[in-house]
N, C-alpha and C positions, 0 to 999 in steps of 0.2 A: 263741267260735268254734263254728260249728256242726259237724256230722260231717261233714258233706257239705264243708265247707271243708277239714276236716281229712283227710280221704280225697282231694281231688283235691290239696292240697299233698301228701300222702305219694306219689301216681301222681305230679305233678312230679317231685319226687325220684325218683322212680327212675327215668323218664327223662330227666333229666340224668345219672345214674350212667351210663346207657347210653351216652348221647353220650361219657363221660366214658373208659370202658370202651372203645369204637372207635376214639377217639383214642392212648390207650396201646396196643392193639395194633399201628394202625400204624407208632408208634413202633418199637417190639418189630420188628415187623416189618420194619423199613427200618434199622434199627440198621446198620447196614454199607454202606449206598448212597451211592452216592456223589451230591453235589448235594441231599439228602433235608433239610428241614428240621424240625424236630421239631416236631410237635403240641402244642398248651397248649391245657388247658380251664377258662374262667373259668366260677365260677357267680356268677350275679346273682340275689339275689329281687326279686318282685313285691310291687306293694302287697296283692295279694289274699291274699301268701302264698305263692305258689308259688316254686319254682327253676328258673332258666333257664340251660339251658349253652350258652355259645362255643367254638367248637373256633377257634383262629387258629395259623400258623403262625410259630414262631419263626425267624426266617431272621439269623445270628449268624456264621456262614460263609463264608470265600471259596470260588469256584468250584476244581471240582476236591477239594477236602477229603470225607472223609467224613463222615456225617450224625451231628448235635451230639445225640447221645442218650444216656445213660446208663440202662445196664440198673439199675443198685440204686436210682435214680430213678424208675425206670418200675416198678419190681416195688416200690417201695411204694408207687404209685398204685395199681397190682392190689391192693394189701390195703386201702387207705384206700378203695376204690370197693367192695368187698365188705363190707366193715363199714358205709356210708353205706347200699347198696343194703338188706340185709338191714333196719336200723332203717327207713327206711322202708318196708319192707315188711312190718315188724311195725305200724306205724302205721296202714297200709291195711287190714293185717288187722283189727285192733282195733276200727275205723271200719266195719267190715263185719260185725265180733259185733256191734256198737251197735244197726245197725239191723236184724239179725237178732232182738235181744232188743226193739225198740221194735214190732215187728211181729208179734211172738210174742204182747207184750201190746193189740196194736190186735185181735188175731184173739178171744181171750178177752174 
């Protein structure tokens, strides 16, 4: 894998965390609404590598009911989305000393 493969899969990742992260808020957010269907984010990868998020609605519900969310459910997607987010963002970093040191030595 080259860095540059491995820098844009770790930017994938993290915007899929984000996708991931907007969909648990509005969870979060709609926790109590009446009619409100919860948010579900699947990731897929690619062949090149990368992560791709789906946001779809679980609709599980009858009318009139309030929205099928669970806060202890959604508040450990907030830590399993900050922990994903963070490693890839050390991956990005890392991918980003690489070619900081490869250019360091093209300049020498």
């Amino acid at each position: 894998m080259t860095i540059t493969a491995a820098t844009n899969s770790a930017a994938s990742g993290m915007f899929a965390q984000q996708s991931r992260l907007a969909a648990t808020a509005d969870n979060i957010a709609n926790a109590l609404s009446t009619g409100y269907d919860r948010r579900d984010t699947r990731m897929t990868t690619s062949s090149t590598g990368g992560v791709t998020a789906t946001v779809s609605a679980l609709s599980s519900q009858t009318v009139g009911e309030t929205a099928n969310v669970d806060l202890g459910e959604e508040m450990l997607s907030l830590i399993e989305t900050e922990i994903a987010f963070k490693a890839n963002a050390s991956a990005f970093e890392t991918g980003a000393d690489l070619w900081d040191v490869l250019m360091s030595i093209k300049r020498d």
